[in-house]
N, C-alpha and C positions, 0 to 999 in steps of 0.2 A: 604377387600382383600388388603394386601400388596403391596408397591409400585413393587417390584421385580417380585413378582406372574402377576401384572397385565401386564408389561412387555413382561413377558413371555409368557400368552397367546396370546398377540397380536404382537407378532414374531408370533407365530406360526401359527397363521390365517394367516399371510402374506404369510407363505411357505407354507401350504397346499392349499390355494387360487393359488398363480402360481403355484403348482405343476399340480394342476387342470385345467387354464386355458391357461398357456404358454410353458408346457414344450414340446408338439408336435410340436409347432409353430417355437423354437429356435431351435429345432434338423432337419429340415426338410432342406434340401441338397437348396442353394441359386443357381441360375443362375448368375456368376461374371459380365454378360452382360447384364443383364435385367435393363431395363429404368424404371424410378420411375416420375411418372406425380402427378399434385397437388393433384390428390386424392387417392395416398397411404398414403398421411399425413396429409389430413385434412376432418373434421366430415364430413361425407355426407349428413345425415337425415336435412342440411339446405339448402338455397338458395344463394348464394352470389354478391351482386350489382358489375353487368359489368361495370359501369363507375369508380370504381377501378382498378388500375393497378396491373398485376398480379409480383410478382416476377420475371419471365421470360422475360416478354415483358420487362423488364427495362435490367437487368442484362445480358441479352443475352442466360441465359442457365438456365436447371430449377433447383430448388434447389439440392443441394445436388451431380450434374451431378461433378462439380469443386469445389473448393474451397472458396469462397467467399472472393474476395480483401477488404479490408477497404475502397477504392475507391467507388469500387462499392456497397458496403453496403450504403455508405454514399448518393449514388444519390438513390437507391430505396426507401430509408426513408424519403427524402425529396421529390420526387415524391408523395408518400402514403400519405403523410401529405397534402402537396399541390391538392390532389384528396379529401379527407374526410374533413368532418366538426364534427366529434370526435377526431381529434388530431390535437394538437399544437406541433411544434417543435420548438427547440430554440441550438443552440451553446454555449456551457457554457465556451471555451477556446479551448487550444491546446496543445496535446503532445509534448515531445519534439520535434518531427521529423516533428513538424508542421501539425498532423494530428486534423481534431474536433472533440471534447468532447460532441457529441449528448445526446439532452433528447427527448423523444415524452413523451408526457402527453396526456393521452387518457381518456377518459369520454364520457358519453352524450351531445350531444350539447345543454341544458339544464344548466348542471354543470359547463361546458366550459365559457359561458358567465356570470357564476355567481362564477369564479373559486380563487378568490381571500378571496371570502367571506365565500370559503369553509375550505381553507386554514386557515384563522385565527380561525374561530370558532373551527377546528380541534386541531390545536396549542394550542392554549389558554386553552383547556383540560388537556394538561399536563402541563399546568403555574399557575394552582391555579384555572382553571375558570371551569363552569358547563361541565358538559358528554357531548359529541357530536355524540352518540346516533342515532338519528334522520338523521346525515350530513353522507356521504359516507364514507367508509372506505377508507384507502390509502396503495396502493400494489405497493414497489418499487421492480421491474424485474431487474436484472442484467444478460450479459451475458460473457461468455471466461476470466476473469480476470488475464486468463494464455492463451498468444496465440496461444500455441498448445494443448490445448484444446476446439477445434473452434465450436462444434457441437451447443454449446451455439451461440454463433452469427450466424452459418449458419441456427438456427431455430429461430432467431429473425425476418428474412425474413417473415416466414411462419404465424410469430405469430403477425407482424404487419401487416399484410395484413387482416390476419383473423378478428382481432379486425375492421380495418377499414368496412372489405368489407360484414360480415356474415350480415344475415339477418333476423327477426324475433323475437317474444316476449322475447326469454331466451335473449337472447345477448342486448335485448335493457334495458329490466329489469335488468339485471349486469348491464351494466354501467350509471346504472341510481344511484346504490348502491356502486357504485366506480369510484375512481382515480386511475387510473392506470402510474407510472410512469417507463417506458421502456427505460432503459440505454441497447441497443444493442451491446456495442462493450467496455466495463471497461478497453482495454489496445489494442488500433488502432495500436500501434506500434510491439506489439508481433502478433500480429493477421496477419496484414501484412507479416511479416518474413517469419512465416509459411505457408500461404497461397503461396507465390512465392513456399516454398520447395516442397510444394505439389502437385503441381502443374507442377511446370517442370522437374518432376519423372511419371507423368499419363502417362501410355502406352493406345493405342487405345482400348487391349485387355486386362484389368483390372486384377492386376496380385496378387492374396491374398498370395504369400510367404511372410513371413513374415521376410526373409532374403534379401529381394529386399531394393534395396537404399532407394525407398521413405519414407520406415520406421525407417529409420534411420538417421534422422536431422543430420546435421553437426552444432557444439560447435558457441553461446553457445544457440543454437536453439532458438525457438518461445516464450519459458512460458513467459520472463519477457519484459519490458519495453526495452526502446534505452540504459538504464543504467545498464542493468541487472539487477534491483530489482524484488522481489518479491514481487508482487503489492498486492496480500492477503495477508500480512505480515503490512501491512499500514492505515488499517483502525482506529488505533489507533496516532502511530504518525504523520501522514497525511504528508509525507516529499514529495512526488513528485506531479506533476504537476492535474496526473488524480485523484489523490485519494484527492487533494482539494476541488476540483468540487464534486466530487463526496459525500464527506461528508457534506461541504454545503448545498448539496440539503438534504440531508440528515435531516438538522436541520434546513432548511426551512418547511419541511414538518411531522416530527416527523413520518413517515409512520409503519402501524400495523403491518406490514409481508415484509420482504425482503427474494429475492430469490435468488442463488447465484448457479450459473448453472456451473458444473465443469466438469471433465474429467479424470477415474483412469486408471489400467492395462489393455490391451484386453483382456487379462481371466475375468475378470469382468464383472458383471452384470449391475445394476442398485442399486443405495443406493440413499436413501433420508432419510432426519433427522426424528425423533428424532436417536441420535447418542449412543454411550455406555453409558445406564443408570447409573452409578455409576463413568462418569468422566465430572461432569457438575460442571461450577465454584460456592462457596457457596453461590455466590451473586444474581445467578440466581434461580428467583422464582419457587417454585415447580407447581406453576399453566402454568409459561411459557411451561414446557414440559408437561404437559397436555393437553395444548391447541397446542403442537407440534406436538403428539399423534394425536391428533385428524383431524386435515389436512392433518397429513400423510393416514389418512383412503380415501380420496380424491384421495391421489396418487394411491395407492394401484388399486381405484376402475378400475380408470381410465387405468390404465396398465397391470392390468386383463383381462381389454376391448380389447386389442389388442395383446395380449398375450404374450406380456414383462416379463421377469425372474427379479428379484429386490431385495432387501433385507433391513432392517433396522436394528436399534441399537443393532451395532456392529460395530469395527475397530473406527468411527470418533470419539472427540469427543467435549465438548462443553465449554474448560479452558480459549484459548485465548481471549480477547473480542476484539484483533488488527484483528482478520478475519471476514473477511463478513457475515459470516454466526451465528456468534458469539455477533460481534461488536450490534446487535439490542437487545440481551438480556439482556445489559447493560443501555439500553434505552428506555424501555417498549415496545419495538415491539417481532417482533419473527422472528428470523433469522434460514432459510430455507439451505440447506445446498445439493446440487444434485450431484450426480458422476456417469456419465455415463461411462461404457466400451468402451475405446477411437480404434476408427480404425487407428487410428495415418497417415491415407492416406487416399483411397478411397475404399480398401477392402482388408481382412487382415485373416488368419485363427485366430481361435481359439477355446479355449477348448468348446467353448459353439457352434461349426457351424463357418459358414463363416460371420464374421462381418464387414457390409456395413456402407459406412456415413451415406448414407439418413436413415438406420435404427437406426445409433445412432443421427439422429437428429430430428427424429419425436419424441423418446424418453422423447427430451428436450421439443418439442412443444408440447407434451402431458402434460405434470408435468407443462409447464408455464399455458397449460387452464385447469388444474385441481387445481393449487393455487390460481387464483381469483375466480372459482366455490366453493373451499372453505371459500375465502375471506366472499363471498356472503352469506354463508348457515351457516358462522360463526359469522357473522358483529356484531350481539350485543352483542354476549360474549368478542370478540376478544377487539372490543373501552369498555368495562367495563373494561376489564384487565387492557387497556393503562390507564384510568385515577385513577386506584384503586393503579395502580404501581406509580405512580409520589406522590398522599397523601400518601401511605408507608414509602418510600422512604425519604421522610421530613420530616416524626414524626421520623422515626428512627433518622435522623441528629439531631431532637432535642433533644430525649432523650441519646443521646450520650457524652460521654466527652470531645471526640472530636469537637472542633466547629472550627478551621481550620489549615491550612500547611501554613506553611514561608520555604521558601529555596533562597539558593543565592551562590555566591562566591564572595571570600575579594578580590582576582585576576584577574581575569576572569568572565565580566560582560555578555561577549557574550550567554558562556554555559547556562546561567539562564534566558537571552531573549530568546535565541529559546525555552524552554523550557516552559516558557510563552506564545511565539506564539503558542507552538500547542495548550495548553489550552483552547486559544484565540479561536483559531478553533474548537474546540469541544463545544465552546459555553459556557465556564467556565469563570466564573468574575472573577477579580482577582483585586489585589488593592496595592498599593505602601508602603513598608516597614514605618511605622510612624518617626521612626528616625532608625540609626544604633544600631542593633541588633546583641547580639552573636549566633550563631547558631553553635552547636557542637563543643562549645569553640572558635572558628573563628569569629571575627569583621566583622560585614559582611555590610557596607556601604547602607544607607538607597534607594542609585538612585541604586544598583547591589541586591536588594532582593525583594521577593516577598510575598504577604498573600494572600491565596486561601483558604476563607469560605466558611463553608458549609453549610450554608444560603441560598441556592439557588435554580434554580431547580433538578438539577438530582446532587444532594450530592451523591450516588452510582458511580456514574461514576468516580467523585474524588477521592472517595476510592479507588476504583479500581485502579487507577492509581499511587496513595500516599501507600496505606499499603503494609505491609512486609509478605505475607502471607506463611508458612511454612509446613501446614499442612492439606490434603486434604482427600476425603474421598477412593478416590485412587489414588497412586500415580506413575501411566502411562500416561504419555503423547505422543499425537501423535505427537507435535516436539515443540510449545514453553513452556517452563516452568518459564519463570522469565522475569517479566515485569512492574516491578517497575522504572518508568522512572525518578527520581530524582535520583536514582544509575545506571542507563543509562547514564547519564549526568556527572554524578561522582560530584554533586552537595550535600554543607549542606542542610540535610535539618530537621524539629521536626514538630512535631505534638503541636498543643495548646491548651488550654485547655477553652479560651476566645479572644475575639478579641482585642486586648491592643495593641497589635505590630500593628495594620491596619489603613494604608494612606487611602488616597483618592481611589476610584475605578479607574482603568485605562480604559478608553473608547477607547482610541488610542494609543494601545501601538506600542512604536516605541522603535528601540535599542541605546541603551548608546551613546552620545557624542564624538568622539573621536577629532582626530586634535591635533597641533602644540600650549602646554602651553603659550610660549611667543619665539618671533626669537632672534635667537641667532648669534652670529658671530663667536663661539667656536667648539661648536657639540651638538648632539640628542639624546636622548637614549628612548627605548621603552623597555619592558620586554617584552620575550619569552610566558610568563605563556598566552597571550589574542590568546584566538582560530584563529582569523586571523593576529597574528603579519607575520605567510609564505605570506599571501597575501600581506602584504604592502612590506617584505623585499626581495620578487620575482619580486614585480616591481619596485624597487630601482633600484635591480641588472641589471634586462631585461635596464631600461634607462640610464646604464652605469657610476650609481655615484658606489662609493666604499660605502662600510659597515665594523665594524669588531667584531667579538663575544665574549664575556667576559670570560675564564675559570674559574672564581672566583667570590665571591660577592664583593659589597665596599658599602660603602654610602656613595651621596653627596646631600647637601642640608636638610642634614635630612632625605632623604628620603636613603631605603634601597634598593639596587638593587640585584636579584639572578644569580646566573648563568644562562647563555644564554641572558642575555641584550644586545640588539643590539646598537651600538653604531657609528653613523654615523657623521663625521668630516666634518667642513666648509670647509677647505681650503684643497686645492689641485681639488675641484670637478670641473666638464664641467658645472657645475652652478653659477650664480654668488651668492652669498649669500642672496640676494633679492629671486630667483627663486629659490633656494634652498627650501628656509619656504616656498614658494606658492604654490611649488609641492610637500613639505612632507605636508602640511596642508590640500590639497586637500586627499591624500593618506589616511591619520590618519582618516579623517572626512568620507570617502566614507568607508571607514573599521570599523569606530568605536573604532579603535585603536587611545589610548591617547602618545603624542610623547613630550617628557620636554626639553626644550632648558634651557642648561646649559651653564655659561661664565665662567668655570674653567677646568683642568683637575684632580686636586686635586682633591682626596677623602679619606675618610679612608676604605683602602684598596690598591687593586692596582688602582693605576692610570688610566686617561683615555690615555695616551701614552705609557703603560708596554706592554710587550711584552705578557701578558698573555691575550690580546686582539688581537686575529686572524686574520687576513683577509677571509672574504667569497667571495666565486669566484662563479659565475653564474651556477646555477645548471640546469642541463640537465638528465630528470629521466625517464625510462623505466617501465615499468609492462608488467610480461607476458603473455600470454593471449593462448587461443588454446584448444585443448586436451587434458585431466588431472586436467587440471584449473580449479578450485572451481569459476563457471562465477559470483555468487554472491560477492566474495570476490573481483575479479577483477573491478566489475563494480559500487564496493563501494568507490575503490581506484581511479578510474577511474572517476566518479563522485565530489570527493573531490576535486581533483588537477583543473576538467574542471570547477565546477559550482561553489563551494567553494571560491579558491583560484587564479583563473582566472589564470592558470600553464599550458602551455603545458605538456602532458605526452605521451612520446611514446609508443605504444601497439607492443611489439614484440611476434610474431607469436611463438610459442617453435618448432615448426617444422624449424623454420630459424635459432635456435638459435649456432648453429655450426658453421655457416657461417656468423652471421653477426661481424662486427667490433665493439668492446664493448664499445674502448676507447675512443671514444667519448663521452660516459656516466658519470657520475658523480654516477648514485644511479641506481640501479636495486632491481625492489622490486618483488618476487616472493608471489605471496599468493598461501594459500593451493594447492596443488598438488599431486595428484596421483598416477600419470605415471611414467615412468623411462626416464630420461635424457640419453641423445646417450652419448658415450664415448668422441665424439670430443664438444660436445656442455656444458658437464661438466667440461672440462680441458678449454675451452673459459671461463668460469666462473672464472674458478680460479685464470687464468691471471689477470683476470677483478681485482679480489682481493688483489694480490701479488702488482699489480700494481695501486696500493690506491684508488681503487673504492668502495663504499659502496654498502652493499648487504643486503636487507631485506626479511628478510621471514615469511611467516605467519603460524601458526597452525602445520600442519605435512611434511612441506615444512622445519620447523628446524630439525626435525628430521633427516631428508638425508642430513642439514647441515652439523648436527653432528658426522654423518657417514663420510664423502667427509673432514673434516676439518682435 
């Protein structure tokens, strides 16, 4: 039977199974006041040990009754741990907003004291060494990765309780057959946001219009992080603070099945993976969605059970491997992908009935104990996959012409260290240019490039990352389509053919050198081209020495300088020439940015005293922020200038923008925008303009430029 025909029947067992066992259950008229006690959400047919702490007794309320604060998420998890001798908890770091990065690791107490040795023998299966077969499988749980979609975290409550507290041969036998790794809360910081919005919108008498404020977050809401990222957007290049931690564990554990608990439209039902059969990337094995098929029969079963409406492959699909749900089939596990119909409050109409939290969050806690049931009923096909994918995987790298990537920049050594770092982070060796190399005709200096063989263990995942791929076997995507991160970078970069270019392996990579050549009693010069030269020439500015910018190129000493060379003069500064170099030498060295003390002004060119050298006057720079505001674009900007470039930036509301006083501004940067600007808050702008302010715009924000100009 063909891949498609088999597809097809089993959609269709899904819909005539809930047709049959859910559809009286979602039509049947809800009480918006009815109170929901631990046992409309969890199994009854077991026993549960009272000397666990219930959800409620910690939290104050029973699940699902509010919101769930990250606060208080955080005391019941470590309460539950601190009761049970099947879970460890541990802090792995902190959001920005200074919230913790929890893990509970849950097993047997059994596994628990022997958990380290479970751990490498599991490991060591995908590094070359024997099946681990016999050792527990490992199921990493995630919940909310988007804070306004909480029903994830508010059924992590339920489901770490249950794990601690259930009782009885089934539940002792799972985790005797498993690791269980429960990340409760993948973005504390969105989780949080939303939970206040939801919270102090609850009327005493539960109000499902679905034109009522609570369902209507105010800008730029709960999904993303303090930065506004889109934290399932990062499993790949791992740039914020959670998705570190979180890949880490990742590749301390190599785990079978990751689960990735989401949140869609309230007309929505229930979706779990496997996703649209014909948009899975070609690097994923046709066993992985087989063996995705096959757990989703788990779900299935289980939401039959309680007479859940749900649907599978269709709408998601399986191209990025930067998403969680994704990110594992790049790595020999299987990534699990949920979408519950979000009440986006407390209770909400819609097309399917009146939609409750506590009903989309038993949902979740249903699907998290129907993933390790499957875990369990799958265990030796699933660890056969894992260690069958990593020998694949290797013969393929060898018999490839491929044997590894060099990339770098001849200007610009930063671009090709971070670059490096995420590698670094993904677990990719990487090794130091043998000497300088051309790379797409560019001299590319041997301490600014890079060699990443594919000698390793997961050679797939470098592909993944290095190739240019063009051609798919459909080509819809549900939103990224191009993720080739050396053109991310805007980095050279070839493919090779043998390892000839390759230094040493870099064990500790650290980024480039930077600091003060030699002091000078003349002036400085640094080039534009190094990703942090705003950050050394912002804090020049901010400590009140002068700077001035080149309109031209020159060369002195040999060497060639481009437009935008900064050029910073001894004499005249509030330094004396001694503290001059100690404070630009510190500057260069904490940046990485390289600074050349020159004893001439002569060049060929213009001079370093021609008038074609500007003065730069301290910049004071705005983003607007609000309603209409693309909040990804702003809190990219927004991001840069804070963690970057160590910049103030001020956030101007667009709702103030009529009123506020411009001129004080130097740079106004509008990213994407939707909305319409008021008539007085677009003629402010202009002045802003007329009267030599700079104005930046992003995407379809030049567009109303271009209109208004």
């Amino acid at each position: 039977m063909n891949r498609i025909l088999r597809s097809r029947l089993f959609k269709g067992a899904l819909v005539v199974a809930t047709l049959l066992t859910g559809f009286g259950l979602n039509a049947q008229e809800i009480d918006p006041d009815q109170k929901y006690g631990l046992d409309y959400f969890l199994p009854q047919n077991i026993s549960y040990d009272t000397a666990i702490p219930t959800p409620e007794s910690v939290i104050g309320h029973q699940v699902g009754e509010w919101h769930i604060t990250h606060d208080k998420l955080v005391y019941y998890m470590q309460a539950v741990a601190a009761a049970s001798d099947r879970i460890q908890i541990e802090n792995r770091g902190t959001t920005y907003e200074g919230r913790p990065l929890l893990l509970l690791t849950v097993s047997h107490p059994d596994n628990l004291a022997r958990l380290e040795d479970i751990r490498q023998k599991h490991v060591g299966a995908t590094e070359g060494g024997p099946s681990a077969e016999q050792e527990p499988i490992v199921v990493y749980q995630g919940f909310s990765i988007h804070g306004n979609e909480p029903s994830g975290s508010n059924a992590a409550l339920l489901y770490a309780y249950y794990l601690a507290a259930a009782e009885g041969p089934a539940i002792e036998n799972l985790l005797k057959n498993e690791v269980i790794l429960l990340d409760p809360s993948f973005n504390p910081d969105g989780l949080q946001r939303f939970a206040y919005w939801a919270n102090v919108h609850r009327s005493a008498r539960l109000n499902p219009d679905p034109n009522d404020r609570e369902y209507r977050e105010v800008w730029p809401g709960g999904r993303t992080n303090h930065y506004w990222f889109d934290m399932n957007r990062d499993w790949l290049p791992v740039q914020l603070p959670e998705s570190r931690v979180r890949i880490k564990t990742f590749h301390k554990w190599m785990p079978n099945i990751l689960t990735d608990h989401h949140e869609m439209g309230t007309n929505s039902t229930f979706f779990f993976q496997p996703g649209e059969p014909s948009r899975i990337h070609p690097l994923t094995p046709d066993l992985n969605q087989e063996l995705t098929k096959a757990i989703g029969t788990y779900h299935a079963k289980a939401l039959d059970k309680i007479g859940s409406l749900y649907y599978s492959e269709e709408n998601y699909d399986d191209y990025y491997y930067g998403k969680g749900s994704t990110f594992p089939d790049v790595n020999g596990g299987i990534g699990i992908l949920f979408e519950q119909g979000s009440s986006r409050g407390h209770i909400q109409e819609s097309e399917n009935g009146i939609l409750t939290f506590p009903f989309t969050i038993r949902n979740q806690f249903t699907t998290a104990l129907s993933t390790i049931a499957a875990a369990e009923g799958l265990k030796e096909k699933i660890l056969k996959y894992q260690h069958q994918f990593f020998q694949d995987t290797r013969a393929e790298a060898a018999r490839a012409k491929t044997k590894a990537y060099v990339f770098g920049d001849p200007k610009d050594p930063a671009r090709a260290y971070h670059l490096a770092e995420i590698l670094k982070r993904q677990n990719i060796k990487i090794h130091a240019l043998a000497q300088d190399t051309r790379i797409q005709g560019q001299m590319v200096p041997a301490s600014q490039g890079y060699v990443v063989p594919m000698d390793q263990k997961n050679p797939r995942l470098i592909r993944a990352i290095f190739e240019k791929r063009t051609t798919f076997t459909d080509s819809l995507f549900y939103d990224v389509s191009a993720w080739t991160l050396p053109l991310a970078f805007d980095l050279n970069y070839e493919s090779q053919t043998n390892l000839s270019k390759a230094g040493a392996e870099i064990t500790d990579l650290k980024p480039n050198k930077g600091g003060v050549s030699s002091q000078s009693n003349y002036a400085y010069l640094f080039e534009w081209h190094h990703y942090y030269s705003p950050k050394v020439l912002n804090a020049l500015l901010e400590k009140g020495l002068r700077a001035k910018v080149a309109k031209s190129p020159f060369v002195l000493d040999g060497k060639s300088y481009d437009y935008g060379t900064i050029m910073v003069p001894v004499v005249g500064q509030k330094l004396t020439p001694q503290e001059l170099y100690e404070y630009l030498n510190s500057l260069g060295s904490t940046a990485g940015v390289q600074i050349t003390g020159v004893s001439t002004g002569l060049t060929q060119g213009i001079d370093l005293g021609s008038n074609d050298f500007d003065p730069v006057r301290p910049q004071k720079v705005a983003v607007l922020v609000g309603n209409g505001v693309r909040s990804y674009d702003a809190g990219e900007i927004w991001h840069v200038f804070d963690q970057r470039y160590n910049m103030r930036i001020t956030k101007l509301d667009v709702a103030a923008l009529g009123r506020v006083d411009l001129r004080e501004y130097t740079d106004i940067i509008i990213p994407s925008y939707s909305g319409s600007f008021s008539k007085r808050a677009t003629e402010n702008l202009k002045d802003f303009v007329q009267n030599g302010g700079s104005l930046i715009g992003f995407r379809n924000t030049v567009r109303w430029m271009k209109r208004e100009a």
